[in-house]
C-alpha positions in Angstrom: 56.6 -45.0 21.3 55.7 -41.3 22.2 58.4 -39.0 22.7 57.6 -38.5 26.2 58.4 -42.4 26.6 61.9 -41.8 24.7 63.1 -39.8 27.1 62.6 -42.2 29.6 65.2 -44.7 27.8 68.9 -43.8 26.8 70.0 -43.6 23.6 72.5 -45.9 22.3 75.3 -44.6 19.7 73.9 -47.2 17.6 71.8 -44.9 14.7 71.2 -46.0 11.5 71.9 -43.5 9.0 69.2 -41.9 6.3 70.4 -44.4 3.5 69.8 -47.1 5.0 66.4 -49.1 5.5 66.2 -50.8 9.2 63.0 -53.1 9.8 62.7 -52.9 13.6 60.8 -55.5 16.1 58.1 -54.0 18.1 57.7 -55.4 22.2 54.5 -56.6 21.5 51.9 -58.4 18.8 49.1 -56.4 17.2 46.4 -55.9 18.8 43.3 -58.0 17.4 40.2 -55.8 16.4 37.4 -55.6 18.9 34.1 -54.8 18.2 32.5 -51.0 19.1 30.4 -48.2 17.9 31.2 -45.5 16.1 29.6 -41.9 16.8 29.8 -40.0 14.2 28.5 -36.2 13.1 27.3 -34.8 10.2 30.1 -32.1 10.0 32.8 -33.7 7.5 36.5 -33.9 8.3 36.4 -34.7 12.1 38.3 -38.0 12.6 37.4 -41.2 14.6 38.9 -40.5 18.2 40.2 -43.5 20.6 37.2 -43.6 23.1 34.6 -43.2 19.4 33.5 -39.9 20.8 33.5 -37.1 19.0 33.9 -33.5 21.2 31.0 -30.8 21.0 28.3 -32.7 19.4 25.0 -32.4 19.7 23.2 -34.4 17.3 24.8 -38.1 16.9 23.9 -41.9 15.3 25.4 -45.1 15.4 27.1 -46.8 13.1 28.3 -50.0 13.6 32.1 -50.7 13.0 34.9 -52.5 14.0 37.8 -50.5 15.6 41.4 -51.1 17.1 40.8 -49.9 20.5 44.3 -50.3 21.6 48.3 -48.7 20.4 48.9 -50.1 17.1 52.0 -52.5 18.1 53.0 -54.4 15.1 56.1 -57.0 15.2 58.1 -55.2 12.6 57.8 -51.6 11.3 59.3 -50.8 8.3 61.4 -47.5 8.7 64.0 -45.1 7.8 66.3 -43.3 9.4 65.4 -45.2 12.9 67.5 -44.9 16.2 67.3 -47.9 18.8 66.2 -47.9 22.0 67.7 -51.0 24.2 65.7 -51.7 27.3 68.9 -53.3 29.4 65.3 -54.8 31.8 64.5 -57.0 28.8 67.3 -56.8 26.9 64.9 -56.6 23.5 65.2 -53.7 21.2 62.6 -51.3 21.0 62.2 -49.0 17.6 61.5 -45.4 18.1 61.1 -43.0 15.4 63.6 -40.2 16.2 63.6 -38.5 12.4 61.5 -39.9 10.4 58.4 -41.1 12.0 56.1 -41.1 9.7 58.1 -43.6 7.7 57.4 -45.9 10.8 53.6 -45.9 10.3 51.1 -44.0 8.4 49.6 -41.3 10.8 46.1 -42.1 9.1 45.1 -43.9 6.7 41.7 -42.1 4.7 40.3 -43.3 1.1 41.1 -40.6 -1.6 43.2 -38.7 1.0 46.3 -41.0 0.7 44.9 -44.2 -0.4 42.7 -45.6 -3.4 40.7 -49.2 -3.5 39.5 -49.9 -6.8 36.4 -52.6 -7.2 35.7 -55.0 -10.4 33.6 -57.9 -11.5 34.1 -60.5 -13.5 30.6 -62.2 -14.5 30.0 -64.9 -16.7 27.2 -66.9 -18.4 26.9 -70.2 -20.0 27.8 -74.0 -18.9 30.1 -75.1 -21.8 33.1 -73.6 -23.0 31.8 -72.8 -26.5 28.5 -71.2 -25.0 30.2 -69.1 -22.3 29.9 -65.2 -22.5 31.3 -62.6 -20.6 29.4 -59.1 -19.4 31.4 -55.6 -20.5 30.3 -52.4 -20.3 31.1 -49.8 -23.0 32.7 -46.7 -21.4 31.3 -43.2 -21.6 35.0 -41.5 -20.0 36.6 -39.0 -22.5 39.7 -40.7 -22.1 38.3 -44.4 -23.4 34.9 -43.4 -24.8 33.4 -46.7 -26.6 35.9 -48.9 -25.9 34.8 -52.1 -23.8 36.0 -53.2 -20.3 34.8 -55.2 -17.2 32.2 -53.1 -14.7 34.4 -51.4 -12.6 35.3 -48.3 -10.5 36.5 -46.7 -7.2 35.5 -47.9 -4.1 33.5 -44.4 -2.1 34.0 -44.1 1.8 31.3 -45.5 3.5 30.6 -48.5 1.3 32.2 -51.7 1.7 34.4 -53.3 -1.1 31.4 -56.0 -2.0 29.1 -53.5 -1.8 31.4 -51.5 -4.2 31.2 -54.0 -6.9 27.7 -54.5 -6.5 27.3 -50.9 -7.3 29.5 -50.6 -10.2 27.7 -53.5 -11.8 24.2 -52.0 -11.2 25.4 -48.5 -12.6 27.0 -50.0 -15.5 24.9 -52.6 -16.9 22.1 -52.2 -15.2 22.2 -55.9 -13.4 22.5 -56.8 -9.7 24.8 -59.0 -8.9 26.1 -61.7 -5.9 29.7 -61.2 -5.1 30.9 -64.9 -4.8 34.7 -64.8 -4.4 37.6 -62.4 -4.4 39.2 -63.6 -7.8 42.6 -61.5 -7.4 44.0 -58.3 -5.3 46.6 -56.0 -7.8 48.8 -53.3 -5.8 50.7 -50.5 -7.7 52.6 -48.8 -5.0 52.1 -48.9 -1.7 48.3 -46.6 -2.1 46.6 -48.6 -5.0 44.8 -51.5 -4.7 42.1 -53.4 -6.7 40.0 -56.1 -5.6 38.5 -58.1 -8.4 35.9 -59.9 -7.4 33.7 -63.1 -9.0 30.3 -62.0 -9.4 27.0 -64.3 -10.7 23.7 -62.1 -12.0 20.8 -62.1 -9.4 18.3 -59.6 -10.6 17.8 -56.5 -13.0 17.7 -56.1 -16.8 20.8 -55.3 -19.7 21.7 -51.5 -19.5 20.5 -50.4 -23.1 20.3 -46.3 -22.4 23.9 -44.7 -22.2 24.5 -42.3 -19.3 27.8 -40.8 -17.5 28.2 -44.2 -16.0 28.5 -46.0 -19.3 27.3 -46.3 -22.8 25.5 -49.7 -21.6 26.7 -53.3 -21.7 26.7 -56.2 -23.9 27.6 -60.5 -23.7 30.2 -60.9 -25.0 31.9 -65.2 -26.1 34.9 -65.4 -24.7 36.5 -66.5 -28.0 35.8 -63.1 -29.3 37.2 -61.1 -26.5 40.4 -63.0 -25.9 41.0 -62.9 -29.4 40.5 -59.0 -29.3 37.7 -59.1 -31.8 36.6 -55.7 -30.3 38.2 -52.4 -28.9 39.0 -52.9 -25.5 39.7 -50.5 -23.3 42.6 -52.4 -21.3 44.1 -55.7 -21.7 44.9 -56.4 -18.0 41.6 -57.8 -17.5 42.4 -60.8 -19.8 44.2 -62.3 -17.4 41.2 -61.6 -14.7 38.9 -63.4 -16.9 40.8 -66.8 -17.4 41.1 -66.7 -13.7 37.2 -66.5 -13.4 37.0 -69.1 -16.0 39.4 -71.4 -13.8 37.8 -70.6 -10.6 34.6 -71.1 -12.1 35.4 -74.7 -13.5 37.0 -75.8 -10.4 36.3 -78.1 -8.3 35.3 -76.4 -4.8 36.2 -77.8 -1.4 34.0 -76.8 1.6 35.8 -74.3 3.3 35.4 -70.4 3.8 35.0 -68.0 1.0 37.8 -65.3 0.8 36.4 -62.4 0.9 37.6 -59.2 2.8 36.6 -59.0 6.1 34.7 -55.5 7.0 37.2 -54.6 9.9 38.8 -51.1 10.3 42.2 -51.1 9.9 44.9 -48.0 11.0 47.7 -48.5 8.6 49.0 -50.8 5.8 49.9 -54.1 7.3 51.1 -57.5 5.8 51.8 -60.8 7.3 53.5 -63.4 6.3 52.3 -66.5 6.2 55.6 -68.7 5.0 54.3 -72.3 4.4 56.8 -75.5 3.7 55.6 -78.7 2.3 58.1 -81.8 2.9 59.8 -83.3 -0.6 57.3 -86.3 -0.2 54.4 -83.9 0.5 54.0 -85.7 3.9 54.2 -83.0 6.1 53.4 -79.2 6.2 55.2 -76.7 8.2 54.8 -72.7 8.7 56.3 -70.0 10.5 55.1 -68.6 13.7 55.7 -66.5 17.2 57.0 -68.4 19.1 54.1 -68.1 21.5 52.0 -70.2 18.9 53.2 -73.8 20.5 50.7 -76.0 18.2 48.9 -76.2 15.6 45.6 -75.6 17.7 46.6 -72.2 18.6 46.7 -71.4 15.0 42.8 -70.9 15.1 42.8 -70.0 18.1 44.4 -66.6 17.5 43.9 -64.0 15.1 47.4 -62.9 14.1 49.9 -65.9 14.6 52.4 -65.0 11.8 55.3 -62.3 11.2 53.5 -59.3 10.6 54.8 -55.9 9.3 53.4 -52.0 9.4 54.7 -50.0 6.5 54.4 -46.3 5.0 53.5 -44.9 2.3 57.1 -44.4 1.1 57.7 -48.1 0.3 56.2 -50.0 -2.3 54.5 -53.4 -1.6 57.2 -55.4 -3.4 59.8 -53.5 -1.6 57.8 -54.7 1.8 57.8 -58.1 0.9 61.6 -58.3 0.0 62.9 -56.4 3.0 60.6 -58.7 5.5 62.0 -61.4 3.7 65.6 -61.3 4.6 65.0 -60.1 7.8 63.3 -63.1 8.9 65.2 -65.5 6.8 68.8 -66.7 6.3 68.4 -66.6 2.8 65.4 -64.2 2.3 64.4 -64.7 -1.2 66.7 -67.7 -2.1 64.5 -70.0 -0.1 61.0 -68.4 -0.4 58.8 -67.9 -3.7 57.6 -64.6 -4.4 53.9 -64.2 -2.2 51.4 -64.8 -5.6 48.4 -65.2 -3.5 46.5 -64.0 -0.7 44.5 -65.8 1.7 42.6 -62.7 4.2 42.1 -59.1 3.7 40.8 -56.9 6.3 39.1 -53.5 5.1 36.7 -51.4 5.6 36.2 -48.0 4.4 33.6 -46.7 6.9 32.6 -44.2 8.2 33.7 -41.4 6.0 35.4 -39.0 8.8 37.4 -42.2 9.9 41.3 -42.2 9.8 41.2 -46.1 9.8 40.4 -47.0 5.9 43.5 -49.2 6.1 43.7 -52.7 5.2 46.0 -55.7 6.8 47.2 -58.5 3.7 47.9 -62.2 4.9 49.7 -63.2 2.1 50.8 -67.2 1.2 54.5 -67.4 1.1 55.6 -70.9 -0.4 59.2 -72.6 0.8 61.2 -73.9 -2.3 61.4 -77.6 -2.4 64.8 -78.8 -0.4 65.5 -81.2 2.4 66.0 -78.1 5.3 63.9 -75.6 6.4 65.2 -71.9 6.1 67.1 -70.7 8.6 65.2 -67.8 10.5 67.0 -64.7 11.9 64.8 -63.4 13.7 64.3 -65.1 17.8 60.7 -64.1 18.0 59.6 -67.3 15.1 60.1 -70.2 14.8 58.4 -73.5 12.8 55.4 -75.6 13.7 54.5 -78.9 11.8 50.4 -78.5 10.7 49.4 -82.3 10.6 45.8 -81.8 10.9 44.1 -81.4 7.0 40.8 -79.5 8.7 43.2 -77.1 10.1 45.4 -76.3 6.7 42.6 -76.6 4.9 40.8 -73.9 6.8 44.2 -71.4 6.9 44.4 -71.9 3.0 47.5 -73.9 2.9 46.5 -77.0 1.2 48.4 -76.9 -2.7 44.7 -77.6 -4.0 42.4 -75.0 -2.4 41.7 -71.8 -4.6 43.5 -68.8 -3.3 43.0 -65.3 -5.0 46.3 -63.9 -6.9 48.1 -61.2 -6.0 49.8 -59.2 -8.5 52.8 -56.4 -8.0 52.5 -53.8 -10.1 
């Protein structure tokens, strides 16, 4: 709410004070994405207006993009130091940042500015177990010269994240590559984030002449690298490569790839979708607004689930706790940890955008027991999913492949 708004309410006494952390419920749902151009310049540093003009130029192009043309309004924004607004008309609380605003939302969201995505591939070769080999590079970087590591690297405005992981590969180890499947999204923080991705070979030759890039590349069995048979630059990948290995010899159901979805996004959001499964596995349920009446509506609308915009100030895992007991009785008693994700939204581009932010839908399993948590929050409430096509197609079925998420 601007300022000029807030002084059209009044005030109540109620304030919460600096030490405490108040998740506050917006009026009204995000906005979905709509399609425009963006007009952009070639003089750097000039942001992405509302209308996608830009003032006193001449010379422009078109680039074609996906904006929010309307208020960011998200259901909860996560916030510190917040004063309430109660709106006796609709007797609903409205948030308002009154001292720290910025802790509301992020004012802009620009790669390298305040954010950082980070792009890898795993790749693999061989049918059998014994025969497979994975492709490293060998790094050329002072800091872990020789030492070997999956092709990976910063994701540069203006590319996508696929197309960021295509160019790593190319640059160091000289192959193209096809970007199958997002094997696994890591978050340090609340402003690092890498996408690994599962990639298969679809054209150029080994990388044999070292350069800045790399050193070059090299198959390598698996036997040998999980053993540590060579210097390697990083462990953390391990775990990245038996996930390739598993997605790679599992059995695959015909339903949509995840892969992020090239959609510009003005802030960090997350939602939450909270999925319980009956003891007898008979029947699914998940939480939703309450204007989500069936399990039709589910596809029928882009953003059906509790969804939260933070800041910069809180890390991801302090997010996901926070939402969690304000929606639930129980919070964290009743929910697992979120260990997967099932849609990103991203999309670094243009450069002079302030919108390189990304929106998380992350699976939320209920613990096994005979009642369903008990939600806090009016604006939710459960829906039974009885339709397979339907869960299958939102990710929820306990046998589909959904990429990991990891907390750092």
């Amino acid at each position: 709410m601007t300022l000029l708004k807030r002084e059209q309410f009044l005030f109540t006494d109620m304030v919460i004070s600096d030490e405490e952390d108040y998740i506050a419920e917006s009026r009204d749902p995000t906005p979905e994405p709509t399609p425009e151009f963006i007009e952009i310049s070639d003089s750097p540093g000039q942001g992405i207006l509302k209308n996608g003009k830009l003032p006193h130029v001449e010379e422009k192009k078109h680039l074609e993009g996906e904006i929010f043309s309307e208020e960011r309004a998200p259901d909860m924004q996560l916030g510190t130091g917040i004063n309430i607004i109660y709106d006796e008309l609709s007797t609903k609380y409205l948030s308002s940042g009154w001292h720290n605003a910025a802790f509301i939302e992020c004012r802009y969201v620009r790669l390298h500015d305040n954010v950082n995505y980070v792009a890898a591939g795993i790749i693999l070769r061989g049918d059998a177990y014994e025969t497979t080999e994975v492709l490293l590079i060998q790094e050329a970087k002072k800091t872990c010269y020789g030492k070997w590591y999956m092709p990976a690297g910063r994701v540069e405005a203006g590319e996508t994240l696929e197309n960021a992981v295509k160019r790593e590969v190319r640059e160091e180890s000289g192959y193209e590559c096809d970007v199958v499947e997002l094997l696994s999204l890591e978050v340090q923080g609340s402003g690092w984030y890498r996408f690994s991705f599962y990639c298969e070979i679809s054209g150029g030759t080994l990388k044999t002449q070292p350069n800045q890039e790399s050193l070059g590349a090299q198959w390598w069995s698996i036997d040998d690298v999980l053993e540590k048979k060579l210097q390697l630059r990083v462990k953390d990948f391990l775990r990245l490569l038996e996930q390739g290995l598993a997605y790679r010899n599992m059995q695959h159901y015909q339903v949509p790839r995840i892969l992020p979805l090239n959609v510009n996004v003005p802030g960090l959001f997350v939602e939450f979708m909270i999925v319980r499964h009956s003891l007898d596995e008979s029947r699914t349920e998940v939480l939703v607004h309450k204007s989500i009446k069936d399990e039709q509506m589910l596809t029928e609308h882009d953003q059906p689930f509790p969804t939260v915009e933070f800041g910069f100030e809180y890390f991801f895992a302090m997010v996901v706790s926070k939402v969690y007991r304000h929606l639930l009785e129980e919070g964290g008693n009743v929910v697992f940890a979120p260990s997967h994700v099932v849609r990103i939204k991203c999309h670094p581009n243009p450069i002079q955008s302030l919108a390189h932010g990304l929106s998380v839908r992350l699976y939320c399993q209920h613990k096994k027991c005979a009642t369903k948590a008990v939600i806090r929050s009016p604006r939710y409430h459960w829906i039974p999913v009885d339709n397979k096509s339907i869960r299958e197609q939102l990710y929820m079925e306990k046998y589909q492949y959904r990429p990991s998420l990891k907390m750092i």
